[in-house]
PDB file of N, CA, C and O in Angstrom:
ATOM      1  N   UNK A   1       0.824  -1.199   0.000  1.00  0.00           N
ATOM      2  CA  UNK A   1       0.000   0.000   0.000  1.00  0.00           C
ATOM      3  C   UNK A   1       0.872   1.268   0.000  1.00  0.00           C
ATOM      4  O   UNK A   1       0.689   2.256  -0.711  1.00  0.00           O
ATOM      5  N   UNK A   2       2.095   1.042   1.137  1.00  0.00           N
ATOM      6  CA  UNK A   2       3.183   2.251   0.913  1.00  0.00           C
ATOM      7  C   UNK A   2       3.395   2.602  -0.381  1.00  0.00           C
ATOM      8  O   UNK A   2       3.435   3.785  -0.718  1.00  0.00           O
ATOM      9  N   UNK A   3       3.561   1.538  -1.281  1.00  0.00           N
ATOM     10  CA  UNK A   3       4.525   1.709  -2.520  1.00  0.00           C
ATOM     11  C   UNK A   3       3.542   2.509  -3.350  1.00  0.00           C
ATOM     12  O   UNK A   3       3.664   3.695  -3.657  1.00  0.00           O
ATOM     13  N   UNK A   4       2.615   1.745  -3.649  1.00  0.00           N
ATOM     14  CA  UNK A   4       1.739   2.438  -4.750  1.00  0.00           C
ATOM     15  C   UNK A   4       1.176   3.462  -4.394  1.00  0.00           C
ATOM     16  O   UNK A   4       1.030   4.262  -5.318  1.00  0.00           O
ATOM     17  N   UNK A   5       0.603   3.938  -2.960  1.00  0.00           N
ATOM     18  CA  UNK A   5       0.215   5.219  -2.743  1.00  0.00           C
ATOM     19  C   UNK A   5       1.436   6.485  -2.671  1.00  0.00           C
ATOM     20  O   UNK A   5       1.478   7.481  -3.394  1.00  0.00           O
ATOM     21  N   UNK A   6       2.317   6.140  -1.659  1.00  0.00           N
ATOM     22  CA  UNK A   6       3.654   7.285  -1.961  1.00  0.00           C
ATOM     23  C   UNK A   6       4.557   6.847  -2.626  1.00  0.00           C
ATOM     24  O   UNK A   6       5.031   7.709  -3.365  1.00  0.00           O
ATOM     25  N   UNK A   7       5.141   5.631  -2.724  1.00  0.00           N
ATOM     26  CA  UNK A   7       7.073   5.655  -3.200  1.00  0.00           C
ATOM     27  C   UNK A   7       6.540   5.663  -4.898  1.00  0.00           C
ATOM     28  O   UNK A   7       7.458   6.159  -5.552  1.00  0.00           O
ATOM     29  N   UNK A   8       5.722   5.394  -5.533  1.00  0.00           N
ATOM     30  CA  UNK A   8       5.504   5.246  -7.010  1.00  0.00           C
ATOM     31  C   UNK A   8       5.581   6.989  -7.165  1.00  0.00           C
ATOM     32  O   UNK A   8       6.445   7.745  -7.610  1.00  0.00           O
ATOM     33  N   UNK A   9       4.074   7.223  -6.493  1.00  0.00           N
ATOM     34  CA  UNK A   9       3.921   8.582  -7.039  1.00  0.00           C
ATOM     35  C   UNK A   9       5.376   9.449  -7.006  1.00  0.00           C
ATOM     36  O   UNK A   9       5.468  10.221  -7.960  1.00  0.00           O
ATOM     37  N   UNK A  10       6.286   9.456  -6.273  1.00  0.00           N
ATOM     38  CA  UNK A  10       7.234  10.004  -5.702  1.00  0.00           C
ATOM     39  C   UNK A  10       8.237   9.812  -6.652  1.00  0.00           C
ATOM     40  O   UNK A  10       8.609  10.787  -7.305  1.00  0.00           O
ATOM     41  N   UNK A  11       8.883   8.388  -6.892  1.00  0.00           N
ATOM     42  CA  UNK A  11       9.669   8.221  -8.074  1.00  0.00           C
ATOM     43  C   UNK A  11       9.440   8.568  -9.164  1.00  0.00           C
ATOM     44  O   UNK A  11      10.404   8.867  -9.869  1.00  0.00           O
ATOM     45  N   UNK A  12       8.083   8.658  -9.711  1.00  0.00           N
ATOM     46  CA  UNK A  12       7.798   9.570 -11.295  1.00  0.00           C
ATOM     47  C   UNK A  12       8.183  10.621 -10.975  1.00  0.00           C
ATOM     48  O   UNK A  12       8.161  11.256 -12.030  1.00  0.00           O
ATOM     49  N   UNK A  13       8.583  11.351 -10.105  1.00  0.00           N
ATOM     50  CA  UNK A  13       8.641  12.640 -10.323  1.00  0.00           C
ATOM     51  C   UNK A  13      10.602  12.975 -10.671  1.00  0.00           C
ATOM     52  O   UNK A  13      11.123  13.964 -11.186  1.00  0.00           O
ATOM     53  N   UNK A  14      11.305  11.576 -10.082  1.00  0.00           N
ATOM     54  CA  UNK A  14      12.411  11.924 -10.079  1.00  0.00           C
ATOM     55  C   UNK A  14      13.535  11.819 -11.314  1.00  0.00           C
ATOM     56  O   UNK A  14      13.794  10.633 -11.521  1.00  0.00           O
ATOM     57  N   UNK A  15      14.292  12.743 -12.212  1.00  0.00           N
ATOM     58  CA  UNK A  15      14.510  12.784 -12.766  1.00  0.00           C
ATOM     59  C   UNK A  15      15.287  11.072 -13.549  1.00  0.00           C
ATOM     60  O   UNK A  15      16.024  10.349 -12.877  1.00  0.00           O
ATOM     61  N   UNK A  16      15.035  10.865 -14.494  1.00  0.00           N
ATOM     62  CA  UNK A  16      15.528   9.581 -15.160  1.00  0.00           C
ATOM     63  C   UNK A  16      14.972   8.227 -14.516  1.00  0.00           C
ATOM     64  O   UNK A  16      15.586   7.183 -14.292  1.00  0.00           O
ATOM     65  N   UNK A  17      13.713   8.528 -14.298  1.00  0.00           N
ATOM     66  CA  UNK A  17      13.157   7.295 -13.505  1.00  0.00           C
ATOM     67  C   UNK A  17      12.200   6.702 -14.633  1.00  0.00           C
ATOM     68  O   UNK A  17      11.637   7.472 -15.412  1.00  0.00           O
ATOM     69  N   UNK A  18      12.061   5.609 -14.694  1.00  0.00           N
ATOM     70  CA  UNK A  18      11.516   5.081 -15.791  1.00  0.00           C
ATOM     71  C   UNK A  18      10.408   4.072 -15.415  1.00  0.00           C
ATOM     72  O   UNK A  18       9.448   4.009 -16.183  1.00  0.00           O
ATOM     73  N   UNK A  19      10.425   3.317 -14.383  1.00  0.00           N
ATOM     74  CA  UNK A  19       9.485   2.516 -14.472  1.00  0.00           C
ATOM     75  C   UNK A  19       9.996   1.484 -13.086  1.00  0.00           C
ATOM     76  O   UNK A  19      11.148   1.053 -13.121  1.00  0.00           O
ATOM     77  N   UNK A  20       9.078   1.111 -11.867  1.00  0.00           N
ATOM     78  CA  UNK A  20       9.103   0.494 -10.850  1.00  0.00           C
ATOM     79  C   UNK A  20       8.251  -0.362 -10.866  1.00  0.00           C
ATOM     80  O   UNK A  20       7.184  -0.165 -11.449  1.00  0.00           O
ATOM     81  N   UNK A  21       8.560  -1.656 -10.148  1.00  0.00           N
ATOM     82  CA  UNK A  21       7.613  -2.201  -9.415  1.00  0.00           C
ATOM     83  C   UNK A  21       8.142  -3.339  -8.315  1.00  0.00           C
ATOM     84  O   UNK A  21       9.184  -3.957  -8.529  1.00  0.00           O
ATOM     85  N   UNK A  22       7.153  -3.616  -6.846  1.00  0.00           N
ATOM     86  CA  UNK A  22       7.029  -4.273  -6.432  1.00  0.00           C
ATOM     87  C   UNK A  22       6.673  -5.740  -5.867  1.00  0.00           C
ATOM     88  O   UNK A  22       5.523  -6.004  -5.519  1.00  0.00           O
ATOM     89  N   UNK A  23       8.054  -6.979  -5.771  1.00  0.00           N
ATOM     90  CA  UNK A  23       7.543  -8.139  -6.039  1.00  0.00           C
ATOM     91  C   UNK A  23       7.853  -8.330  -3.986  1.00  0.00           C
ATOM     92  O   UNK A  23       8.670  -7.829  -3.213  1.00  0.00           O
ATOM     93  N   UNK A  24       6.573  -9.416  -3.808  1.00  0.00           N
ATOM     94  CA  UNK A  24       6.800 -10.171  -2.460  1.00  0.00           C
ATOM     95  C   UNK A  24       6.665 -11.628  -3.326  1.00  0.00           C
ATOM     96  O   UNK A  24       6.195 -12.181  -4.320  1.00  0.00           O
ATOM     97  N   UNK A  25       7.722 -11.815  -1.731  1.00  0.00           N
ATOM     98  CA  UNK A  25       7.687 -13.752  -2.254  1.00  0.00           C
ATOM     99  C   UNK A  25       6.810 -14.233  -1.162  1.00  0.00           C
ATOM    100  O   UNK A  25       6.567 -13.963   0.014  1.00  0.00           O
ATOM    101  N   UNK A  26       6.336 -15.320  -2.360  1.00  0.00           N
ATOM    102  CA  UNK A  26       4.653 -16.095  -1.910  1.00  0.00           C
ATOM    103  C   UNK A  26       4.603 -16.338  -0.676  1.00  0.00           C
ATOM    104  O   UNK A  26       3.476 -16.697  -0.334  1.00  0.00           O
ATOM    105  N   UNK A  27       5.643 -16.279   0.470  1.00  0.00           N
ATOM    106  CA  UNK A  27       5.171 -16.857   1.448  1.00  0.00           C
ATOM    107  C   UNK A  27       5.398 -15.074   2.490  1.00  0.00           C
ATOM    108  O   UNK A  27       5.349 -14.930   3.712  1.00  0.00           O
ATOM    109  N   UNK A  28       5.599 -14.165   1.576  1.00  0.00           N
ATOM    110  CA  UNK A  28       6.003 -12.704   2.565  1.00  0.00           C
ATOM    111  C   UNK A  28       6.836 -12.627   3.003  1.00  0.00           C
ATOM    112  O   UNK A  28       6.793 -11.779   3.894  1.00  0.00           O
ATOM    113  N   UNK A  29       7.953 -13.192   2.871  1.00  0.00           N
ATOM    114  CA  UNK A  29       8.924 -13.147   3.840  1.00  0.00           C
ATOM    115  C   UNK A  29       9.683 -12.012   3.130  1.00  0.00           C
ATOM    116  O   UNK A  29      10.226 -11.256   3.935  1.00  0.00           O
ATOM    117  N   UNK A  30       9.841 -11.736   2.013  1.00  0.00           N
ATOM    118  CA  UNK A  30      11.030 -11.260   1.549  1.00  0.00           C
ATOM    119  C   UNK A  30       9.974 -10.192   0.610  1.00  0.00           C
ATOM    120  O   UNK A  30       8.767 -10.434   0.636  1.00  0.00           O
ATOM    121  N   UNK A  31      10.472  -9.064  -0.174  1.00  0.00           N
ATOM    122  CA  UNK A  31      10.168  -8.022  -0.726  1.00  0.00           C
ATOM    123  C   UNK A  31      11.398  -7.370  -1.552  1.00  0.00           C
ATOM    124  O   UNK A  31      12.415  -7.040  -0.941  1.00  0.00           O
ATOM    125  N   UNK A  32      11.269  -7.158  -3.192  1.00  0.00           N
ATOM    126  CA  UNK A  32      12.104  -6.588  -3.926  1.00  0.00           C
ATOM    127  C   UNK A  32      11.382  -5.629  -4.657  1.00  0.00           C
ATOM    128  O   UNK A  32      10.333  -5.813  -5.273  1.00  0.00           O
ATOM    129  N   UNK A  33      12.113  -4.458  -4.525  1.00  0.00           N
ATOM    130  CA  UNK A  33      11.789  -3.265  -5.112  1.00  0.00           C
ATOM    131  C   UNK A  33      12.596  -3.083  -6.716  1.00  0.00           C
ATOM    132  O   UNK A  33      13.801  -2.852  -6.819  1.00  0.00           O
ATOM    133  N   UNK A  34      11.928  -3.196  -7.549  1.00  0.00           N
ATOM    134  CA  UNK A  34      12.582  -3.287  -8.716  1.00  0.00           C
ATOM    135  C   UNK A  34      12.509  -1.877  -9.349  1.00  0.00           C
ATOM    136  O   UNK A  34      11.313  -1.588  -9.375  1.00  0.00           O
ATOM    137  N   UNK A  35      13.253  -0.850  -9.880  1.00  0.00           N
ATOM    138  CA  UNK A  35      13.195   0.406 -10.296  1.00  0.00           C
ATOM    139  C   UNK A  35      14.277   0.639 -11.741  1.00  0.00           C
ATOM    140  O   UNK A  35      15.490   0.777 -11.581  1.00  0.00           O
ATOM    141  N   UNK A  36      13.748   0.653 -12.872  1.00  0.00           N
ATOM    142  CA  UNK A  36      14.310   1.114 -13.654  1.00  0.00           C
ATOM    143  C   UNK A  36      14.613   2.549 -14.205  1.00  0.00           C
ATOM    144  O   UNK A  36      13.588   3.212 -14.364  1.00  0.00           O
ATOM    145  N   UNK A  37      15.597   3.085 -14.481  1.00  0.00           N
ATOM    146  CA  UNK A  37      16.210   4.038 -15.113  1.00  0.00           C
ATOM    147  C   UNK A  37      16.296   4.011 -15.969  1.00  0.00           C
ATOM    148  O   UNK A  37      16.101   2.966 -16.589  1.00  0.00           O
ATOM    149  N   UNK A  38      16.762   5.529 -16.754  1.00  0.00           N
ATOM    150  CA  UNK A  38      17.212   5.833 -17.850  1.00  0.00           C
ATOM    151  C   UNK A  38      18.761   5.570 -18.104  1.00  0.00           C
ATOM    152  O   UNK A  38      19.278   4.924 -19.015  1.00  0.00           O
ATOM    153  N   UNK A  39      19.458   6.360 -16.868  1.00  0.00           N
ATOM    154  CA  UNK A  39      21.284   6.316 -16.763  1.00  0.00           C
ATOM    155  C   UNK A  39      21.524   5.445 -15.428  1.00  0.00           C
ATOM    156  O   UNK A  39      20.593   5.223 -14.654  1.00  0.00           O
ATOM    157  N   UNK A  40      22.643   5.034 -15.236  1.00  0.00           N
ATOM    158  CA  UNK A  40      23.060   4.591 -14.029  1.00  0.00           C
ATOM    159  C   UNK A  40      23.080   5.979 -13.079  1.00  0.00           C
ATOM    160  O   UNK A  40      22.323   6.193 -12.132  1.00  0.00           O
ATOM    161  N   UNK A  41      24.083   6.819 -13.549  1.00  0.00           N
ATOM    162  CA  UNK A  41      23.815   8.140 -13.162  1.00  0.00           C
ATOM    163  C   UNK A  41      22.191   8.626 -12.505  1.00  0.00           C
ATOM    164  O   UNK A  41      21.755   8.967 -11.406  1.00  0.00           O
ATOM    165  N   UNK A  42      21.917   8.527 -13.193  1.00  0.00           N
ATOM    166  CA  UNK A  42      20.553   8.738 -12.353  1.00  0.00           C
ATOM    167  C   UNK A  42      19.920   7.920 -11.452  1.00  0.00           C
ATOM    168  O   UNK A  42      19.204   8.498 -10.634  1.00  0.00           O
ATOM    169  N   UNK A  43      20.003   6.622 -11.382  1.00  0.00           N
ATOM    170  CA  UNK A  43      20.095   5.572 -10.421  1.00  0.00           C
ATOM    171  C   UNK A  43      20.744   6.095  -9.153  1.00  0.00           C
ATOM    172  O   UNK A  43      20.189   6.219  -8.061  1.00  0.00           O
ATOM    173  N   UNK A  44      21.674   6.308  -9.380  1.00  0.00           N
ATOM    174  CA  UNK A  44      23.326   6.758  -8.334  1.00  0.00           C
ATOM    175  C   UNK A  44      22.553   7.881  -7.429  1.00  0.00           C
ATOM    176  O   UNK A  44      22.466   7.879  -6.201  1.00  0.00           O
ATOM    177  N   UNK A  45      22.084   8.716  -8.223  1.00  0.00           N
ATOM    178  CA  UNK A  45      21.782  10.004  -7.967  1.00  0.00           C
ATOM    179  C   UNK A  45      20.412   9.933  -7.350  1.00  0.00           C
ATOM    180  O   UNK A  45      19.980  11.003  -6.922  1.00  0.00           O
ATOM    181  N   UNK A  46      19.714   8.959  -7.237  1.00  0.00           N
ATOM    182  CA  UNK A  46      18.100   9.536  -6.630  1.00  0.00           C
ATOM    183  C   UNK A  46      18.473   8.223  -5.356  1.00  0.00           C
ATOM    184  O   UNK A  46      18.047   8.724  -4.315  1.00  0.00           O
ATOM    185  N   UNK A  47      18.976   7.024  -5.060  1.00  0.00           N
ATOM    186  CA  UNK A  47      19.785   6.325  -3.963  1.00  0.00           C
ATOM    187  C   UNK A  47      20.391   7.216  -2.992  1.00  0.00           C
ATOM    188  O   UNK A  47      20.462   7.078  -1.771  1.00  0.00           O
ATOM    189  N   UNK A  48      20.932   8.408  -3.937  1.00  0.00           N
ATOM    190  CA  UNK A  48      21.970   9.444  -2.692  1.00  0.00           C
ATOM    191  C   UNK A  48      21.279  10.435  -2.286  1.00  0.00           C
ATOM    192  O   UNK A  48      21.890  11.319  -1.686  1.00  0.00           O
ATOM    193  N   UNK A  49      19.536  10.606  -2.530  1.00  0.00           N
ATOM    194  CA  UNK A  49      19.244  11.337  -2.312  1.00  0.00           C
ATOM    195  C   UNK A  49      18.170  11.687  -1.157  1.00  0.00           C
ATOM    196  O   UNK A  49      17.876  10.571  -0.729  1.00  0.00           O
ATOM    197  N   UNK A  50      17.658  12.340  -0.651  1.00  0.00           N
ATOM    198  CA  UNK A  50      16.573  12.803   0.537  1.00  0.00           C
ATOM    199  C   UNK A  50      15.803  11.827  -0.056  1.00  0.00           C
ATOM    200  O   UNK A  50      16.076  10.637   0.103  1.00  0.00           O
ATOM    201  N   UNK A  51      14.639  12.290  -0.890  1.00  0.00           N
ATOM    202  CA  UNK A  51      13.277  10.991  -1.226  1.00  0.00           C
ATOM    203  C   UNK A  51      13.528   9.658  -0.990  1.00  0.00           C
ATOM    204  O   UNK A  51      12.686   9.007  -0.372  1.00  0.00           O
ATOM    205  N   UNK A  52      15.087   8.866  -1.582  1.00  0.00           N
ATOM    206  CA  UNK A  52      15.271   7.258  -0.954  1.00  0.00           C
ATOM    207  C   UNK A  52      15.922   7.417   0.636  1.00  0.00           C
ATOM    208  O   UNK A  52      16.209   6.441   1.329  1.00  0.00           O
ATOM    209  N   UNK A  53      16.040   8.403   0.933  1.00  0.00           N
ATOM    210  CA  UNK A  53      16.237   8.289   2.703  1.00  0.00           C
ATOM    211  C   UNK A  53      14.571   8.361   3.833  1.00  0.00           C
ATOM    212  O   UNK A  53      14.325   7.875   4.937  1.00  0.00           O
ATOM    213  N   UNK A  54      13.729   9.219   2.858  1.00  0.00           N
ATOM    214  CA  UNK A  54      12.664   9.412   3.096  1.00  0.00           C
ATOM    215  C   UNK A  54      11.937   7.626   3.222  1.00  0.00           C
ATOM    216  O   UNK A  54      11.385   7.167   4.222  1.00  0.00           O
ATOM    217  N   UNK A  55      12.164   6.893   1.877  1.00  0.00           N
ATOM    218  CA  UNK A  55      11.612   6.334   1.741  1.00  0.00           C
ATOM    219  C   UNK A  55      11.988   4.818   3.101  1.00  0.00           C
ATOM    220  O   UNK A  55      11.291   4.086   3.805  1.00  0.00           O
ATOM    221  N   UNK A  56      13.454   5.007   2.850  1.00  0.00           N
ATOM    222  CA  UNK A  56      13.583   3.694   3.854  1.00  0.00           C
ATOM    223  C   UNK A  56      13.109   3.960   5.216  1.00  0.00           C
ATOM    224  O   UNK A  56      12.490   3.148   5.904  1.00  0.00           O
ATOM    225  N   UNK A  57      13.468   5.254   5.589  1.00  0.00           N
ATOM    226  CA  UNK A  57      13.205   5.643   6.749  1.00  0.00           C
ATOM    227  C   UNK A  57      11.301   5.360   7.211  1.00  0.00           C
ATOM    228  O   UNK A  57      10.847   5.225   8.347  1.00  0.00           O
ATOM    229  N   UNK A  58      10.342   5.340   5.549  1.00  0.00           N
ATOM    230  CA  UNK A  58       9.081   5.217   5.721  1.00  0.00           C
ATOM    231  C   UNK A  58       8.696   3.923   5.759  1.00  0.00           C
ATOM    232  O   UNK A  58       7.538   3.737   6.135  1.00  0.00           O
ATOM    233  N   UNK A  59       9.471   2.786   5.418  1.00  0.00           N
ATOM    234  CA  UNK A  59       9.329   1.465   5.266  1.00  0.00           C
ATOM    235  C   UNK A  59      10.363   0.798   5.807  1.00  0.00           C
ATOM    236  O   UNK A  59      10.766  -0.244   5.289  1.00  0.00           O
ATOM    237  N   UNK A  60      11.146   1.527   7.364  1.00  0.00           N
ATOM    238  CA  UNK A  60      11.673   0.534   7.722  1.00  0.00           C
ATOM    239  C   UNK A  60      11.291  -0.637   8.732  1.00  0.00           C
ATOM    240  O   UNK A  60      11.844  -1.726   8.889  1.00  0.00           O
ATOM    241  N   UNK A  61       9.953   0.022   9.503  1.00  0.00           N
ATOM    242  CA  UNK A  61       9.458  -0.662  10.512  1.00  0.00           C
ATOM    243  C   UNK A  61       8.481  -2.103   9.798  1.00  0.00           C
ATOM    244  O   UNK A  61       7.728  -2.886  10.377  1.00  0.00           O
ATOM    245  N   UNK A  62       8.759  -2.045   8.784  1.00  0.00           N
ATOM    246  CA  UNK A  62       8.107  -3.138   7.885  1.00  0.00           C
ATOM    247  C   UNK A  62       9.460  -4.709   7.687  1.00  0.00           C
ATOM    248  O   UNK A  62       9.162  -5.841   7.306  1.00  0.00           O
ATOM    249  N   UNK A  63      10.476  -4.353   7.980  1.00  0.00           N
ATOM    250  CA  UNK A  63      11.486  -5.033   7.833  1.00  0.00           C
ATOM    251  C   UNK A  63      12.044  -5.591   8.535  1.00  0.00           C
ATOM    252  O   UNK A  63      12.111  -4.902   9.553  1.00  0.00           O
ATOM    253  N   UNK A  64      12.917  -7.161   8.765  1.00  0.00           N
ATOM    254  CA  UNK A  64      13.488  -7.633   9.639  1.00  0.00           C
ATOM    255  C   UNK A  64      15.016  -7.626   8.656  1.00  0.00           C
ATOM    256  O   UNK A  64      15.139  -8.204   7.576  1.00  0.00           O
ATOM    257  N   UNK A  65      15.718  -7.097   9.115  1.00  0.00           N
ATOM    258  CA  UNK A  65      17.047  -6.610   7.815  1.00  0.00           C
ATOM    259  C   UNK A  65      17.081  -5.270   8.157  1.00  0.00           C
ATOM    260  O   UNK A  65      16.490  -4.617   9.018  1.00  0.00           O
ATOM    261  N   UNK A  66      18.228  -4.880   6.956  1.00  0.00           N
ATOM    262  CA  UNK A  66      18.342  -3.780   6.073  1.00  0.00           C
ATOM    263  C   UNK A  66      17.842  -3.965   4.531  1.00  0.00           C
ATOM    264  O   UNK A  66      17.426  -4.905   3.854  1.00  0.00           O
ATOM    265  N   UNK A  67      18.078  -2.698   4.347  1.00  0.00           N
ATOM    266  CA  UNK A  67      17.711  -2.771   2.518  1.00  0.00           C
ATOM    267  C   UNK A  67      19.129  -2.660   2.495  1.00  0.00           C
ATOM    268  O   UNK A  67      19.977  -2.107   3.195  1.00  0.00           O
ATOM    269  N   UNK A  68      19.114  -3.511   1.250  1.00  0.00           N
ATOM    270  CA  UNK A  68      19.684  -3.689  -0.249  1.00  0.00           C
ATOM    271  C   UNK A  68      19.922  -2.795  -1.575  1.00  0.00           C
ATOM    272  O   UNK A  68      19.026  -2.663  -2.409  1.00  0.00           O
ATOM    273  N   UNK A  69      20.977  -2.295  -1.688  1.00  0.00           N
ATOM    274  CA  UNK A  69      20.218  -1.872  -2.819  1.00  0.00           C
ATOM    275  C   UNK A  69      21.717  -2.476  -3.692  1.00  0.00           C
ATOM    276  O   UNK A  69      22.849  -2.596  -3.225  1.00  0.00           O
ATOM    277  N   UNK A  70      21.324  -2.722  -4.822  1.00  0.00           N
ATOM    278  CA  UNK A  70      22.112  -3.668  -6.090  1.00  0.00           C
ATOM    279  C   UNK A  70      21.741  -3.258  -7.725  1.00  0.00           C
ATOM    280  O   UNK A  70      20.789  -3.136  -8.496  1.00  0.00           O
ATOM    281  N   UNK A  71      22.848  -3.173  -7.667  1.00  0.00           N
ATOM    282  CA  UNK A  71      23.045  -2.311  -9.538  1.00  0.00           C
ATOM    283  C   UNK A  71      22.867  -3.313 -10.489  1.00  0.00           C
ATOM    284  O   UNK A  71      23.077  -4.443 -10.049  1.00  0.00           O
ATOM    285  N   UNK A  72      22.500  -3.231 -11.818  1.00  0.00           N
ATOM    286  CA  UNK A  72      22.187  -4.615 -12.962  1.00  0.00           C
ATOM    287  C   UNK A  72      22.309  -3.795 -14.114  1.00  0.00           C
ATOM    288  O   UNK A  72      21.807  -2.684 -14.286  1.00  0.00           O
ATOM    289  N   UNK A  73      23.007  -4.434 -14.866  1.00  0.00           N
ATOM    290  CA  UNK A  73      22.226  -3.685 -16.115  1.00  0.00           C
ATOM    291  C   UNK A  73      21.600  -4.600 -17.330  1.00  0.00           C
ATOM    292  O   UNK A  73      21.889  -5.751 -17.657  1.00  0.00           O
ATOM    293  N   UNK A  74      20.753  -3.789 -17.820  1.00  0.00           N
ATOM    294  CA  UNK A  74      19.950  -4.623 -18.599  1.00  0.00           C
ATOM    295  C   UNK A  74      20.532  -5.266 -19.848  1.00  0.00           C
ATOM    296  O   UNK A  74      21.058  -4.609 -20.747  1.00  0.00           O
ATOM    297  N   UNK A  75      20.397  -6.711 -19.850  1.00  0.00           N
ATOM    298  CA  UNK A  75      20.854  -7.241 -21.102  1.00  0.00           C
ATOM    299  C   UNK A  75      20.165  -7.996 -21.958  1.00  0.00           C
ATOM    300  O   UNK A  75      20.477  -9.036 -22.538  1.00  0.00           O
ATOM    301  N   UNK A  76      18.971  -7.211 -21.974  1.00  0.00           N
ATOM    302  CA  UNK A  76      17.964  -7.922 -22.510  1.00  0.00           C
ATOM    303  C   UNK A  76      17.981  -8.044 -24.382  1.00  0.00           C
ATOM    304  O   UNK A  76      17.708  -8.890 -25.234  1.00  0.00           O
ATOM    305  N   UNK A  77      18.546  -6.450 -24.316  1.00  0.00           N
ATOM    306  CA  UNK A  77      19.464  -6.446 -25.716  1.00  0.00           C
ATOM    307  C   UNK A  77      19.941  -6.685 -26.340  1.00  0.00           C
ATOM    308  O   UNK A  77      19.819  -6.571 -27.560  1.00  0.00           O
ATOM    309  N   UNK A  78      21.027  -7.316 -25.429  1.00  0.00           N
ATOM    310  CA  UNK A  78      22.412  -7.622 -26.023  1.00  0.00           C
ATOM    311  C   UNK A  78      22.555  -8.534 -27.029  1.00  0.00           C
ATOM    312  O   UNK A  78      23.670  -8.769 -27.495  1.00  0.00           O
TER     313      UNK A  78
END
């Protein structure tokens, strides 16, 4: 409910953001936030920024951990 009511609306707004979404595994235990970009650079840049401090800080009491966060690039192309 977090995601789609604030962290979605929130990431469209941030420059080179392209497209998110949220997977849980079937049994809940676990949660991956999937967020695509335009640049890595811009990846780099909205991670270092207030809104993803905002955000963990809004979804951390939801967690037994830390977040993760992990770079990929797409090779769907290639």
């Amino acid at each position: 409910r977090i995601y789609a009511a604030e962290v979605l609306p929130e990431l469209e707004r941030e420059p080179g953001f392209d497209s998110g979404r949220l997977m849980v595994e079937e049994d809940g235990r676990m949660a991956v936030s999937l967020t695509l970009w335009k640049t890595r650079e811009d990846c780099v840049k909205y991670h270092c920024s207030r809104s993803y401090r905002q955000f963990v800080a809004r979804t951390q009491h939801l967690l037994i951990g830390d977040f993760v966060v992990k770079l990929f690039k797409d090779c769907s192309n290639a």
